[in-house]
C-alpha positions in Angstrom: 0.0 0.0 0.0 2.6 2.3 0.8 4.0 1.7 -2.8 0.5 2.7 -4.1 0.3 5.9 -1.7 4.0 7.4 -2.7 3.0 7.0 -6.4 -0.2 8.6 -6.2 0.3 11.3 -3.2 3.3 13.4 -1.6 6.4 11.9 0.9 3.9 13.6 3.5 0.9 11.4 2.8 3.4 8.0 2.9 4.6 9.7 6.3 1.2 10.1 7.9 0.2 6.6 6.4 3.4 5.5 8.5 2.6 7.4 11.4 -0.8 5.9 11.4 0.9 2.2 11.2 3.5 2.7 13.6 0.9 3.8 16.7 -1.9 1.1 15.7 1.2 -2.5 15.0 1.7 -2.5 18.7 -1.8 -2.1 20.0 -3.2 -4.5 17.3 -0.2 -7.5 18.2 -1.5 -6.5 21.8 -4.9 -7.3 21.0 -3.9 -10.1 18.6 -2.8 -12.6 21.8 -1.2 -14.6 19.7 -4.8 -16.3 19.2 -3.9 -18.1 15.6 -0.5 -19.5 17.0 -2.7 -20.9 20.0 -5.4 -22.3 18.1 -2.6 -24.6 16.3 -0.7 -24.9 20.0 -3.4 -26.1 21.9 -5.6 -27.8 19.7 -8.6 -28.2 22.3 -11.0 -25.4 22.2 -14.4 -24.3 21.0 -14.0 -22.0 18.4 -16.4 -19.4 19.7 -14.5 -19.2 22.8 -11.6 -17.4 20.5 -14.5 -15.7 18.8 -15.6 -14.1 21.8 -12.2 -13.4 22.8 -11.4 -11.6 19.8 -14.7 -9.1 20.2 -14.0 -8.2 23.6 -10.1 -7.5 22.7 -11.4 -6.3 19.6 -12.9 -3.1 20.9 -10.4 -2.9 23.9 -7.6 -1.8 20.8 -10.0 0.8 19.0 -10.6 2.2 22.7 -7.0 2.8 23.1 -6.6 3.5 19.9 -9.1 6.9 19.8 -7.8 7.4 23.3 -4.2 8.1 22.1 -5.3 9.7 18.6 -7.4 12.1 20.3 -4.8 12.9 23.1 -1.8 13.2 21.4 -2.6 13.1 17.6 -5.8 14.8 16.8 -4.6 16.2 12.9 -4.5 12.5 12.0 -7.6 11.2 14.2 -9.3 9.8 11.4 -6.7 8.2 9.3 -5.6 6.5 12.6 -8.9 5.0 13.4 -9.6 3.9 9.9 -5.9 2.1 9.6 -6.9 0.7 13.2 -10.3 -0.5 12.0 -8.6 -2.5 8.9 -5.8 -4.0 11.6 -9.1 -5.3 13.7 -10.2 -6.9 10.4 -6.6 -8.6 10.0 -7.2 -9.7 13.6 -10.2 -11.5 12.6 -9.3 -13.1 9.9 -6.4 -14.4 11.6 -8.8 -17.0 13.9 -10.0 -18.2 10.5 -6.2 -18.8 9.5 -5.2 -20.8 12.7 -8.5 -22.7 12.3 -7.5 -23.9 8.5 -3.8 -24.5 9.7 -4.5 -26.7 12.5 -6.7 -28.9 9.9 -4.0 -28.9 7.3 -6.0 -27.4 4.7 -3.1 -25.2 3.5 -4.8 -25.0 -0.1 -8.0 -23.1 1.7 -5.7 -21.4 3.7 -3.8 -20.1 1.1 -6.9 -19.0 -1.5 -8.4 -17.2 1.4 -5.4 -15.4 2.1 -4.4 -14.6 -1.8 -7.9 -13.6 -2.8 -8.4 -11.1 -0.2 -5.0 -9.3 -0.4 -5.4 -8.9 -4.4 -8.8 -7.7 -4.1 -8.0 -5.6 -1.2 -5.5 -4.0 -2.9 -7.7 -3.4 -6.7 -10.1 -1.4 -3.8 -7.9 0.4 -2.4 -5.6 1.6 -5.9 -8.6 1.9 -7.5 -10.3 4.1 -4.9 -7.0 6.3 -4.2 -6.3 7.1 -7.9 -10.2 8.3 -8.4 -10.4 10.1 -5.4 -6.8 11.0 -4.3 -8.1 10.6 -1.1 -6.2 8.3 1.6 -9.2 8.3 4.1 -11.8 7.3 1.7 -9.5 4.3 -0.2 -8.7 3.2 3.5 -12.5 3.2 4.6 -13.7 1.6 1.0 -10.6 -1.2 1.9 -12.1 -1.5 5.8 -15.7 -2.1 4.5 -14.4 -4.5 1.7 -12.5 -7.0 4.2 -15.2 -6.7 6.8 -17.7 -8.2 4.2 -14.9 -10.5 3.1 -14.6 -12.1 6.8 -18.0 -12.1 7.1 -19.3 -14.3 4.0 -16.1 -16.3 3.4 -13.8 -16.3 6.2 -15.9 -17.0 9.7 -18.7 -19.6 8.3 -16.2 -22.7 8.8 -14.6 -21.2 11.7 -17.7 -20.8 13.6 -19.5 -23.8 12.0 -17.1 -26.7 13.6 -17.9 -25.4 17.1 -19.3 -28.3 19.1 -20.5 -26.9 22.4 -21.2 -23.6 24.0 -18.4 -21.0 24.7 -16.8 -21.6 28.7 -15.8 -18.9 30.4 -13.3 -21.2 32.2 -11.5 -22.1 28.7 -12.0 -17.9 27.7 -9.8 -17.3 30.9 -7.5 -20.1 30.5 -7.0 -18.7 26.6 -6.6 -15.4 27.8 -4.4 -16.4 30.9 -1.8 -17.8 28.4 -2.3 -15.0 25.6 -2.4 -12.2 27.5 1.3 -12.2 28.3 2.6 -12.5 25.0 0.2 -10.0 23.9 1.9 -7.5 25.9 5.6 -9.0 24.7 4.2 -8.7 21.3 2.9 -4.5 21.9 6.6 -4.2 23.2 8.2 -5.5 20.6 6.6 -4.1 17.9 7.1 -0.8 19.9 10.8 -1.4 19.7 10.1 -1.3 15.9 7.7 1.7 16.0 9.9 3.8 18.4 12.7 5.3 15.7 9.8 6.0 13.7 8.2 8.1 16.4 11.4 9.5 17.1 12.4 10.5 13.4 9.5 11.8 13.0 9.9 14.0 16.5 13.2 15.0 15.2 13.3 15.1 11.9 10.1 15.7 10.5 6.8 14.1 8.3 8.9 13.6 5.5 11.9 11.9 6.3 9.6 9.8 8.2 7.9 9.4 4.7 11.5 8.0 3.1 12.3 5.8 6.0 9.1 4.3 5.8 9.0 3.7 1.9 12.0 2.0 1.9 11.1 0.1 5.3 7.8 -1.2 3.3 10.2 -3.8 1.1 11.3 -5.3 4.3 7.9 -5.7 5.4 7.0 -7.7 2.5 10.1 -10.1 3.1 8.7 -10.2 7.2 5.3 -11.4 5.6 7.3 -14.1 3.7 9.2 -15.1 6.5 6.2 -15.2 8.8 4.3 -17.0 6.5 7.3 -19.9 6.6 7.5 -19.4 10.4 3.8 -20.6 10.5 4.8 -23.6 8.6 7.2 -24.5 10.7 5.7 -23.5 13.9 3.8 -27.4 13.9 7.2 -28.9 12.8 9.3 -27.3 15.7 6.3 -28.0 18.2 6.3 -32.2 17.5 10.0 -32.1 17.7 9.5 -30.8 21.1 6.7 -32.7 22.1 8.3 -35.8 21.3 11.2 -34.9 23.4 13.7 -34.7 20.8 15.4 -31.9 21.8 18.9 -32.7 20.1 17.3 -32.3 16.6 15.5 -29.4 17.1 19.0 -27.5 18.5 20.2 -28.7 15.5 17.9 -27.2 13.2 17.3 -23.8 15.6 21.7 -23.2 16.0 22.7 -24.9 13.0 20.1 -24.7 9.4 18.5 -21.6 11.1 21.6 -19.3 11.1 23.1 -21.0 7.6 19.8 -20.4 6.2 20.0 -16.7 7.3 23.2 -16.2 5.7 22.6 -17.8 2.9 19.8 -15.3 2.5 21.8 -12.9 3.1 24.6 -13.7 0.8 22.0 -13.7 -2.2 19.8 -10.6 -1.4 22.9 -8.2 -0.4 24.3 -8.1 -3.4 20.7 -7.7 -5.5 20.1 -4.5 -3.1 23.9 -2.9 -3.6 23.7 -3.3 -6.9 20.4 -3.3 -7.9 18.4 -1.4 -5.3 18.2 1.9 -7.0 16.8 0.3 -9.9 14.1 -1.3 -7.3 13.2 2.5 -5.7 13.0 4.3 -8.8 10.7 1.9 -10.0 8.2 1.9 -7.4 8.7 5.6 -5.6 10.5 7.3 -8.1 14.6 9.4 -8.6 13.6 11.3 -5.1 13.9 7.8 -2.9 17.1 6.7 -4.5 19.5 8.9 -2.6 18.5 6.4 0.3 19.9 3.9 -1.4 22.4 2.7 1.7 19.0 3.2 4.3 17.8 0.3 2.3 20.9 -1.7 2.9 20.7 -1.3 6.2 17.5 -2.2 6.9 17.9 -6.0 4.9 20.8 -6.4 7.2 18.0 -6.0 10.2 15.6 -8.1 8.6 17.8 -11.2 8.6 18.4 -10.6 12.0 14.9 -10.4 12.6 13.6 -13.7 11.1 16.2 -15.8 12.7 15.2 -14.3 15.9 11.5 -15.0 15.4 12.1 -18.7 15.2 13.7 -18.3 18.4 10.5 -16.5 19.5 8.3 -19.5 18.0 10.2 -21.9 20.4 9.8 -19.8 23.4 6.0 -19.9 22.8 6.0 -23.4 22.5 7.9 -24.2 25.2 5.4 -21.3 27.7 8.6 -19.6 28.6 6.0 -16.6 29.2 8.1 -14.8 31.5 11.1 -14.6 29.1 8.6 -13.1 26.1 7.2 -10.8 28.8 10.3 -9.3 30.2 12.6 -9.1 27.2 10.6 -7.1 24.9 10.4 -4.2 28.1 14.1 -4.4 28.3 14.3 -4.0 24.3 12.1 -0.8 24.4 14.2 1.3 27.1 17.4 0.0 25.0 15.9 1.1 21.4 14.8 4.5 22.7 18.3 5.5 24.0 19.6 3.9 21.1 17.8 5.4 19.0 17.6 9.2 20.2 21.3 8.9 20.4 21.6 7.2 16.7 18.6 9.2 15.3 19.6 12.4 16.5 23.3 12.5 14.8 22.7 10.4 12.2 19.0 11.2 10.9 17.1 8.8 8.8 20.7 6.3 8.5 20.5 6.5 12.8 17.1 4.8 12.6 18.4 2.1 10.3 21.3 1.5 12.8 18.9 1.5 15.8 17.1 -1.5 14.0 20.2 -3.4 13.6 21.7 -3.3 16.9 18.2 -3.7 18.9 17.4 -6.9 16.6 20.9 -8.4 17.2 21.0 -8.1 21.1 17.0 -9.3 20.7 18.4 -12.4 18.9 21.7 -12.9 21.0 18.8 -13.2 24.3 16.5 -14.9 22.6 19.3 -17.6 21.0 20.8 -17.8 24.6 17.3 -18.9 26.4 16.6 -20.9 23.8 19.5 -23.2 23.9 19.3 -23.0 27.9 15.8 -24.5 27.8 16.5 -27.2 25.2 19.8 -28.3 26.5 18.3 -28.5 30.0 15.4 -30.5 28.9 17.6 -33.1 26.7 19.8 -33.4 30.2 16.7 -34.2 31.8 15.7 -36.9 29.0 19.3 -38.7 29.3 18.7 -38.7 33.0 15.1 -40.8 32.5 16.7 -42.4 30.5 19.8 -43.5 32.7 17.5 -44.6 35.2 15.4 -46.2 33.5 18.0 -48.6 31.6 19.4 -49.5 35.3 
């Protein structure tokens, strides 16, 4: 979308689209509760008792939402509240997701997901270059996707529910996402705070730039997450059948050559081809960021080796780890970043991503291996004992 938005309208509009993004990702992951990952995790509920779930934390994020719009961002209330409106949608469509992954029907899965996003987007170009309007393409998108979920997205969800919601599953559900809701509105704060403070310092536009180039790392995190979800039911029966050695393996040895092998092919394409890639889709103003760009890919593969590190921590209910860390990670990235940001401008917020995601996977790495090497001590133990 933001491709879409700085073709059609000024660096300022793709600035206060950003904006707009950056306040509503952590209070939408807040809200989210992780709901799809535990629908595949626990594999025991009544649908509706997500359903419900979702509602409730459904209009507890456009509450906050308005709240901090109104308080602290009133020239951008309403583009706010409508990019909020279309995260709550995502949010829904999610429980759909997790229901169709935990039955293996990928090929559902994957039509739902490819038909909405194509459509969504012929709205929303469609709308913007009519109109030139961002508030009416985002409203036009929100009531598209709302339908969507409603005809083809909830009937199966809602229709393999075989008894009445329990309130004592809805607390037991919310008991177990509710803390790495609030991990998960830390962490993506950690991502939203250079953004904040760019802006603060430096103004809509650069803002506007940052975010632009930001948006093709977004696409490779959808990627990534999409293969993390795959692998999220592969990494949890390696756990549950206690073979711990195997999944170290793949989490400190595939994992990392993975990453650099990633990173030794799509380097190289952005040094050399990344202006190409900006011109193309902004236009000759974005290019003179070329080394922003490079920066940011360097943070990305830091990222998605540290979100299968994540993945296992949620398996494994290491709440407290995914509660605490991401708190720590916010007071680093804003000192971090007001230092980097402030004396380095729209390259400081690049850096700030790079060293907050390589401490964050360094932690994350370490507790990892501590819990699965403890465990696979504990199995050779039984085992000892046992064979006496």
């Amino acid at each position: 979308m933001i491709i879409i938005i700085a073709k059609v309208l000024s660096v300022d509009n793709v600035g206060a689209f950003s904006l707009a993004m950056a306040i509503t990702a952590p209070i939408a992951l807040f809200a989210s509760l992780r709901l799809r990952s535990l629908i595949v995790v626990r594999d025991s509920e009544n649908n509706r008792d997500y359903y419900f779930i979702r509602k409730i934390f459904n209009i507890v994020s456009l509450v906050i939402t308005l709240i901090v719009a109104f308080l602290f961002y009133q020239e951008y209330f309403i583009l706010i509240t409508l990019v909020m409106l279309i995260k709550i949608n995502d949010l829904n469509s999610e429980l759909a997701y997790g229901y169709y992954q935990l039955k293996m029907e990928f090929n559902k899965l994957s039509r739902l997901i490819i038909f909405k996003q194509i459509f969504s987007l012929i709205v929303f170009v469609i709308s913007l270059s009519i109109t030139k309007s961002l508030q009416i393409s985002l409203l036009l998108q929100y009531l598209f996707q709302y339908t969507y979920f409603l005809i083809w997205e909830r009937k199966d969800f809602l229709n393999d529910s075989k008894h009445n919601p329990s309130r004592e599953t809805q607390k037991s559900i919310i008991k177990e996402g509710l803390p790495i809701g609030i991990g998960l509105y830390f962490i993506t704060l950690n991502a939203s705070i250079p953004r904040f403070i760019l802006e603060a310092k430096h103004g809509l536009e650069m803002l506007g730039y940052f975010s632009a180039l930001a948006y093709f790392v977004v696409i490779g995190n959808i990627l990534v997450n999409s293969l993390m979800q795959f692998l999220l039911g592969k990494i949890s029966n390696l756990y549950i059948s206690n073979n711990f050695r195997t999944l170290r393996k793949v989490l400190f040895l595939f994992t990392p050559l993975f990453t650099v092998s990633l990173g030794v092919v799509i380097l190289p394409l952005t040094i050399f081809f990344g202006e190409y890639f900006i011109a193309a889709f902004y236009g000759e103003l974005y290019t003179e960021y070329l080394l922003v760009l490079v920066l940011l890919v360097i943070g990305f593969l830091l990222d998605s080796n540290s979100a299968i590190y994540d993945s296992v921590l949620l398996i494994t209910k290491k709440i407290k780890v995914q509660f605490y860390l991401p708190m720590f990670l916010m007071v680093v990235s804003s000192i971090i970043g007001y230092i980097m940001i402030n004396q380095y401008s729209i390259y400081g917020a690049a850096l700030t991503i790079i060293i907050v995601n390589l401490i964050q996977l360094l932690i994350r790495g370490f507790f990892c291996n501590s819990i699965l090497k403890s465990n696979e001590q504990m199995e050779e133990l039984k085992l000892n004992l046992k064979n006496r």
